[in-house]
C-alpha positions as CSV (number, residue, x, y, z in Angstrom):
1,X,-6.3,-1.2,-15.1
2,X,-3.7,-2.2,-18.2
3,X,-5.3,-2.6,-20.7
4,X,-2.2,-4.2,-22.9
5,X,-1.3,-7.2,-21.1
6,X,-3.4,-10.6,-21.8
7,X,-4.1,-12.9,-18.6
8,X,-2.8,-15.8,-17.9
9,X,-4.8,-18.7,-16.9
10,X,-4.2,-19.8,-13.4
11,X,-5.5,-23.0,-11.5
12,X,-8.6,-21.9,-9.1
13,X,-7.7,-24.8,-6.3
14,X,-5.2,-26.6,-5.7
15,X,-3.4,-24.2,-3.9
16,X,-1.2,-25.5,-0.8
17,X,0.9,-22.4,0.2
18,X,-1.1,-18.7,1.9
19,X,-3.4,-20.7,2.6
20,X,-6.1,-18.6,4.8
21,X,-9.3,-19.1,6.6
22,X,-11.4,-16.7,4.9
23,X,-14.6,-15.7,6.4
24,X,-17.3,-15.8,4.0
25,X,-15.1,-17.1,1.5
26,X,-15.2,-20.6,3.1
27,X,-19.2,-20.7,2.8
28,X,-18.8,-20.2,-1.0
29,X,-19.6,-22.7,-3.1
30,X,-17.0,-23.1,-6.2
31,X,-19.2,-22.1,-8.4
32,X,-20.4,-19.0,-6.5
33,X,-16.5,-18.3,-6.2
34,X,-15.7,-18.4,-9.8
35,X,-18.8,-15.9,-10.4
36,X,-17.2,-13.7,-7.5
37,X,-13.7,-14.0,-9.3
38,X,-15.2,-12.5,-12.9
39,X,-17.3,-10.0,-11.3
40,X,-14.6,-7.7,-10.3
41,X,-11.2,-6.7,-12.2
42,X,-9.0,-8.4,-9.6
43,X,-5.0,-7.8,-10.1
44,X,-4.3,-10.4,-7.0
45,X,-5.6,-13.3,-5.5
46,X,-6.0,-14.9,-2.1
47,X,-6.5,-18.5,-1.2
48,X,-8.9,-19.7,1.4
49,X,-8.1,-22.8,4.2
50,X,-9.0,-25.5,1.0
51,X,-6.6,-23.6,-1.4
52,X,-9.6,-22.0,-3.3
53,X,-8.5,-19.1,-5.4
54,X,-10.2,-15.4,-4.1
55,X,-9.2,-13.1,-7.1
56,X,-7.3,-13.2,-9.5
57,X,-3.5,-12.8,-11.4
58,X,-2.4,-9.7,-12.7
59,X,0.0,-11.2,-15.4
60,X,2.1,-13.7,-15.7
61,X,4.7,-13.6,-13.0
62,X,2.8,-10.5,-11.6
63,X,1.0,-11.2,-8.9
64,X,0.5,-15.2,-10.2
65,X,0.9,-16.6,-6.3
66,X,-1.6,-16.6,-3.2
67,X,-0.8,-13.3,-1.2
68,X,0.5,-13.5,2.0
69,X,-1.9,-12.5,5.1
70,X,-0.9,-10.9,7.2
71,X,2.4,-9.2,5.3
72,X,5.6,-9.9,7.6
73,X,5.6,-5.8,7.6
74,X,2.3,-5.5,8.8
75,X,3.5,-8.1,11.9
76,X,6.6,-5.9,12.2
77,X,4.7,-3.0,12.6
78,X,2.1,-4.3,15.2
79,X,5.3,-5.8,17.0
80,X,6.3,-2.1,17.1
81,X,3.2,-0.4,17.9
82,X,0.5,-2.3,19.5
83,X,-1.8,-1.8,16.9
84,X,-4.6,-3.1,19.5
85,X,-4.8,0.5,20.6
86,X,-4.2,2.3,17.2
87,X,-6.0,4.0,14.2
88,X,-4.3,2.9,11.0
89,X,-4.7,4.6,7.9
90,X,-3.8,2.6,4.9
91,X,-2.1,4.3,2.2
92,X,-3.1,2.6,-1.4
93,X,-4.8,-0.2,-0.5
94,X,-5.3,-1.7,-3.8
95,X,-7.8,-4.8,-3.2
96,X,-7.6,-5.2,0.2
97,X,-5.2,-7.5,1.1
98,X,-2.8,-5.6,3.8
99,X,-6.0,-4.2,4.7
100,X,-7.4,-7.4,6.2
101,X,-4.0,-8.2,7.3
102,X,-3.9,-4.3,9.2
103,X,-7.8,-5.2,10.5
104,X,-6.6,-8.8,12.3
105,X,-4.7,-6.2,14.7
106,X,-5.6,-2.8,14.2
107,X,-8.1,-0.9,16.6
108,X,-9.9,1.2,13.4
109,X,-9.0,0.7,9.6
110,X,-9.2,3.6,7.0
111,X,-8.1,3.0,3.4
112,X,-7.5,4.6,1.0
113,X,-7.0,4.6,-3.1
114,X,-6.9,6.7,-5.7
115,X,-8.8,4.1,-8.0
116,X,-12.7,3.5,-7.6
117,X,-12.5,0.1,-8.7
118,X,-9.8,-0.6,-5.9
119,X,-12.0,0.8,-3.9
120,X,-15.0,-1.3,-4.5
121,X,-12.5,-4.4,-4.5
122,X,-11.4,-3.4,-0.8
123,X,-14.5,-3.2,0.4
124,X,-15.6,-6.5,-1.1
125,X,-12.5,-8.7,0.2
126,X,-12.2,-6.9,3.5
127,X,-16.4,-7.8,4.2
128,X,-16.2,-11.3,3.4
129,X,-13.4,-12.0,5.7
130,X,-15.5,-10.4,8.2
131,X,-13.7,-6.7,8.2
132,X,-15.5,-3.4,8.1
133,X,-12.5,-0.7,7.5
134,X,-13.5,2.8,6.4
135,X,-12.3,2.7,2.4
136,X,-13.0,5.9,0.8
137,X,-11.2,7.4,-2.6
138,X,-8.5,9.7,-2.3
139,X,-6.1,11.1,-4.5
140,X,-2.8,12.3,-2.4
141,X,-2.1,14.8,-5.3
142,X,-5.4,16.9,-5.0
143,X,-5.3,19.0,-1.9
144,X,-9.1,18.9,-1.2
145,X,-8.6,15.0,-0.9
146,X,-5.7,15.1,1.4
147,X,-8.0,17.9,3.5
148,X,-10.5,15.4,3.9
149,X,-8.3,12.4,5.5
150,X,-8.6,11.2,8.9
151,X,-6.2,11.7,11.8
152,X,-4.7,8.8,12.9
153,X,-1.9,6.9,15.2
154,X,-0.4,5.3,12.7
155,X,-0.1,5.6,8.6
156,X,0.2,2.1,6.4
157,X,2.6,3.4,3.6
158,X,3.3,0.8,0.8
159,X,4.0,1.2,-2.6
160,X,2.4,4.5,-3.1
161,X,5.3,7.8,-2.3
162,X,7.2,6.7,-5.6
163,X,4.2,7.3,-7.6
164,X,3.5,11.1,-6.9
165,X,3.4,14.0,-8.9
166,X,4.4,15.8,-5.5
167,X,5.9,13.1,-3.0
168,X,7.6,16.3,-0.9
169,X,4.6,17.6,-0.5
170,X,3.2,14.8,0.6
171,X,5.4,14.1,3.1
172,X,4.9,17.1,4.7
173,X,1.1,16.7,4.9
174,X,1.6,14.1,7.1
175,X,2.3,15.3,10.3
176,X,-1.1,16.7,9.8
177,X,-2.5,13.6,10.1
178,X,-0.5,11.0,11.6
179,X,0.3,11.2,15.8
180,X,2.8,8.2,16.1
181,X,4.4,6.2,13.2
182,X,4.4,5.5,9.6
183,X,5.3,2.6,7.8
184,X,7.2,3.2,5.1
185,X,7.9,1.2,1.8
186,X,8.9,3.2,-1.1
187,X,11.3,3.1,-4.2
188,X,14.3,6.5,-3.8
189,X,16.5,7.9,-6.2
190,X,20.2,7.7,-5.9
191,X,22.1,10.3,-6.9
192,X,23.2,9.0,-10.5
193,X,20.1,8.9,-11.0
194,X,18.7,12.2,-10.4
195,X,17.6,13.7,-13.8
196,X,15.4,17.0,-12.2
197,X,14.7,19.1,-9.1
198,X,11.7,21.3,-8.4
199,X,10.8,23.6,-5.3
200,X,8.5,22.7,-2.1
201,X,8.4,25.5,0.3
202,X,11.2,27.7,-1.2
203,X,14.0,24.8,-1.1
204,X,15.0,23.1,-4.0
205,X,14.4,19.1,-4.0
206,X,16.4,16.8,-6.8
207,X,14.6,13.7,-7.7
208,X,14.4,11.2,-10.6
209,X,11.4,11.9,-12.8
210,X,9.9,8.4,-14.1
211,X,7.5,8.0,-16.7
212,X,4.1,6.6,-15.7
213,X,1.4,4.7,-17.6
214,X,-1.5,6.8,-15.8
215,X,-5.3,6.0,-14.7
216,X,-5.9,3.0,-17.2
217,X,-2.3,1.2,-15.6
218,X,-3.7,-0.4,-12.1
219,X,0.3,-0.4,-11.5
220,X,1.3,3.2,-12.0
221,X,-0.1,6.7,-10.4
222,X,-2.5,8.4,-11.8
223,X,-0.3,10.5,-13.8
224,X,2.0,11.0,-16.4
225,X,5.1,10.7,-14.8
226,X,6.4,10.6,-10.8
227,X,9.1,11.7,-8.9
228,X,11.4,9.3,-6.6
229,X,13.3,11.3,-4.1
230,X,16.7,10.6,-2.6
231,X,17.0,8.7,0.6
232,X,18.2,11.4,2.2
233,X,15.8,13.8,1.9
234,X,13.1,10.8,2.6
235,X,14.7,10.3,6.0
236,X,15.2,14.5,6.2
237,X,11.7,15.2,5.8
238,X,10.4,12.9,8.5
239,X,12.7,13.8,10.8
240,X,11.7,17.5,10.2
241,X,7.9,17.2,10.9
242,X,9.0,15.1,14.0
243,X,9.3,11.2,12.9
244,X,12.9,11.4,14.0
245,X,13.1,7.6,15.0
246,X,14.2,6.0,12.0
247,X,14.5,2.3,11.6
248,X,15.3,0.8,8.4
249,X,14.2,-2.4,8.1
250,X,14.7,-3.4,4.6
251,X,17.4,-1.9,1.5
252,X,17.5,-3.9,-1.5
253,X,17.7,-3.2,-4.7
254,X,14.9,-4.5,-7.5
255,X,14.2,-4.6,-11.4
256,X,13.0,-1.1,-11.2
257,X,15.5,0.2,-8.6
258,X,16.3,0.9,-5.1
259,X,13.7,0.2,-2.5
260,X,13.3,1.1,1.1
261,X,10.8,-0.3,3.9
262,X,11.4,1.9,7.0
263,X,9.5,2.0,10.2
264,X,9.2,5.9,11.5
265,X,7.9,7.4,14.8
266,X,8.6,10.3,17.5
267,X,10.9,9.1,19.5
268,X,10.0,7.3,22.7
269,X,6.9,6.2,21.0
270,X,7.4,2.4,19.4
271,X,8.2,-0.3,21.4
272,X,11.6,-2.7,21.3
273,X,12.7,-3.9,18.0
């Protein structure tokens, strides 16, 4: 977790918009809540049905409002997929909120972070709302962690690709362990950008090397530095280990660059859009 940024106080009620039912939550009293919300380094925050705050900011202005459950991509992607009938593995699951928001739809949860205390905070949320996903740790730069994931329908992808030592890699190790469709939200390089390439199975990839904060910054990977690939070779890659469906669903660009959320699946697979 960062270590150099000071919290900001933030109200713990009052809160009118995400509001939630939430489980075991709701039982709480307030001061049994504000015990929960110091026990635990908590970067974000859930309210519950009477605007009770579960967690807490990250900064000011990071992380400072009620998360949204479920996440409109997580509603997209059930939309697309049935999830009803699916195995989800969730890529970086931080403290748990997409994964409650992938559990209200999803046949069987796994999650997964490279972070033990984002581990521990998953496991905490996700039980008291009355979840029981599979939340191991697992760092996608080690091979003997990636050797040990599940095989799944469908891969939960968020915020996680732009932050790794070996995102080609990576993407190849996929079709190892995912049958239909991966949702996909990532920062990419574009080509003014590029600054380095390296080689992944004998073919040179460019890519924009960014510096990273490492382990003690909850919002970087676990290294040094990361690589953000172009678009095209994003898109390249999946189509290559059969995710030839491509639906982009989001482009913008934000404070730290371009940004992508993509929905990707072998064809004849997903349902209408």
């Amino acid at each position: 977790m960062s270590r150099l940024r000071k919290k900001e106080q933030v109200s713990f009620d009052g809160y009118t918009d995400g509001c939630i039912e939430s489980g075991g939550i709701e039982r709480l009293s307030d001061e049994d809540l504000q015990r929960l919300n110091e026990l635990l380094p908590w970067m974000c925050f859930t309210a519950d049905s009477r605007g009770r705050r579960f967690g807490d900011t990250a900064w000011n202005g990071k992380r400072d409002k009620p998360q949204i459950i479920p996440d409109p991509r997580i509603i997209k992607m059930n939309q697309l997929f049935d999830l009803s009938k699916k195995s989800v593995l969730e890529v970086g699951c931080f403290e748990g909120v997409h994964t409650i928001g992938i559990s209200q739809y999803a046949k069987k949860v796994y999650a997964i972070d490279s972070r033990i205390e984002n581990v521990v905070k998953t496991m905490v949320r996700s039980g008291l709302f009355g979840f029981s996903p599979t939340v191991s740790v697992c760092d996608l730069d080690k091979n003997e962690d990636v050797e040990g994931l599940p095989k799944v329908d469908i891969m939960h992808h968020v915020g996680v690709l732009y932050h790794l030592k070996n995102p080609v890699q990576h993407l190849f190790d996929i079709q190892k362990i995912v049958s239909d469709g991966i949702l996909l939200d990532t920062h990419y390089a574009i080509p003014e950008m590029i600054n380095s390439s390296n080689v992944v199975n004998d073919r040179k990839f460019e890519y924009y090397q960014y510096k990273e904060k490492g382990r003690e910054e909850v919002f970087s990977g676990m290294y040094d530095h990361a690589k953000w690939l172009l678009l095209k070779d994003i898109k390249s890659i999946l189509s290559e280990i059969g995710f030839d469906d491509i639906r982009i669903l989001k482009d913008r660009q934000e404070r730290n660059g371009p940004r992508i959320t993509l929905i990707a699946s072998r064809a004849g697979i997903s349902g209408s859009s």
